[in-house]
C-alpha positions as CSV (number, residue, x, y, z in Angstrom):
1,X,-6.9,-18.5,26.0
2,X,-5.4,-20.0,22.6
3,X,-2.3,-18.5,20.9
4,X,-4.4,-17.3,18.1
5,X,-7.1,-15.4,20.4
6,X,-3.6,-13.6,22.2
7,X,-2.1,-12.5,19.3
8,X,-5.5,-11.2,17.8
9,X,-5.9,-9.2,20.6
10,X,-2.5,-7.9,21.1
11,X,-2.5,-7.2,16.9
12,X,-5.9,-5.1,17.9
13,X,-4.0,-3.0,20.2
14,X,-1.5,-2.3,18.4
15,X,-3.5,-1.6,15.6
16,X,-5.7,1.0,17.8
17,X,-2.4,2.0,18.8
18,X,-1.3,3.2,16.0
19,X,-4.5,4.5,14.4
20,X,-4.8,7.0,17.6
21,X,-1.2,8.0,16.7
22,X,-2.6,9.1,12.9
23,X,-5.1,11.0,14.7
24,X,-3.0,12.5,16.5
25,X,-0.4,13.5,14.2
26,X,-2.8,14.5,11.5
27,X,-4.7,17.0,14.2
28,X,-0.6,18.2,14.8
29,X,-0.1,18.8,11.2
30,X,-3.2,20.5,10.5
31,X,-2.5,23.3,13.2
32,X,1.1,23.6,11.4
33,X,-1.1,24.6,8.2
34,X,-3.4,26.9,9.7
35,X,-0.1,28.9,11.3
36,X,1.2,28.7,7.7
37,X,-1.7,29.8,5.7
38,X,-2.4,32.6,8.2
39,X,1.0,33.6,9.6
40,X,0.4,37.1,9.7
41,X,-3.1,37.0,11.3
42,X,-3.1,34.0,13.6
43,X,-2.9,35.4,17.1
44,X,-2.5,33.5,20.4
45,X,-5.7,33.5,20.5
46,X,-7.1,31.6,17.4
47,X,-4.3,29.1,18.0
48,X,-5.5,28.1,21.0
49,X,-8.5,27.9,20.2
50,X,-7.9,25.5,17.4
51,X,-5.2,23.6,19.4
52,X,-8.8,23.3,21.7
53,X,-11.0,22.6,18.6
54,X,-8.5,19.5,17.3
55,X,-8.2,17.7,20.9
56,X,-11.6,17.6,21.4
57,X,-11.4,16.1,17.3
58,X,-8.8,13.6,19.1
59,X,-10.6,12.7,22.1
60,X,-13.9,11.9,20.1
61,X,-11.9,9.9,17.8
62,X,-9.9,8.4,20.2
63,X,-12.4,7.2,22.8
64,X,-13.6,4.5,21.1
65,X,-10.0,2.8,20.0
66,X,-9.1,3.4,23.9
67,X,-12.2,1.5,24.9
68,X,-11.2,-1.1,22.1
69,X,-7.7,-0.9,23.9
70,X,-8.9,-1.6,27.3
71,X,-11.2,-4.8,26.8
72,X,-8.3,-6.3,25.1
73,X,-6.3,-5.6,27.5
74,X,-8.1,-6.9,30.3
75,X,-9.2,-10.1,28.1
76,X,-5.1,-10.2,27.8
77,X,-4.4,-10.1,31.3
78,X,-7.4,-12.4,33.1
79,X,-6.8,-15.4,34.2
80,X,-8.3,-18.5,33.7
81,X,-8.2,-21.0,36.4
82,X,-9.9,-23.6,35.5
């Protein structure tokens, strides 16, 4: 594997990385507003179900860059011996 192909893929990682991170932290803040704009009627209840709502938001989001994650990973990692 050349030097440019491994830092490529380790750049697409951490680029996944991070963009899984975003997610994540906007799907964070979001639930912070909703307890804010509705502090007096947001039971247990309704917060867990939108802490339910925005992980399945993360997961669908998030499967793909994982996936993207992987294959790099394992590209990263296999050895050539040729």
């Amino acid at each position: 594997m050349t030097p440019r192909t491994r830092i490529l893929l380790i750049a697409l990682v951490i680029l996944a990385l991070a963009a899984v991170a975003a997610v994540c932290l906007h799907s964070l803040e979001e639930i912070h507003y909703l307890k804010s704009f509705f502090p007096h009627s947001f039971s247990v209840q309704e917060a867990f179900y939108a802490a339910a709502l925005e992980l399945i938001k993360v997961i669908i989001i998030a499967l793909p860059l994982v996936l993207v994650i992987a294959v790099c990973l394992f590209c990263l990692t296999r050895r050539r011996d040729r």
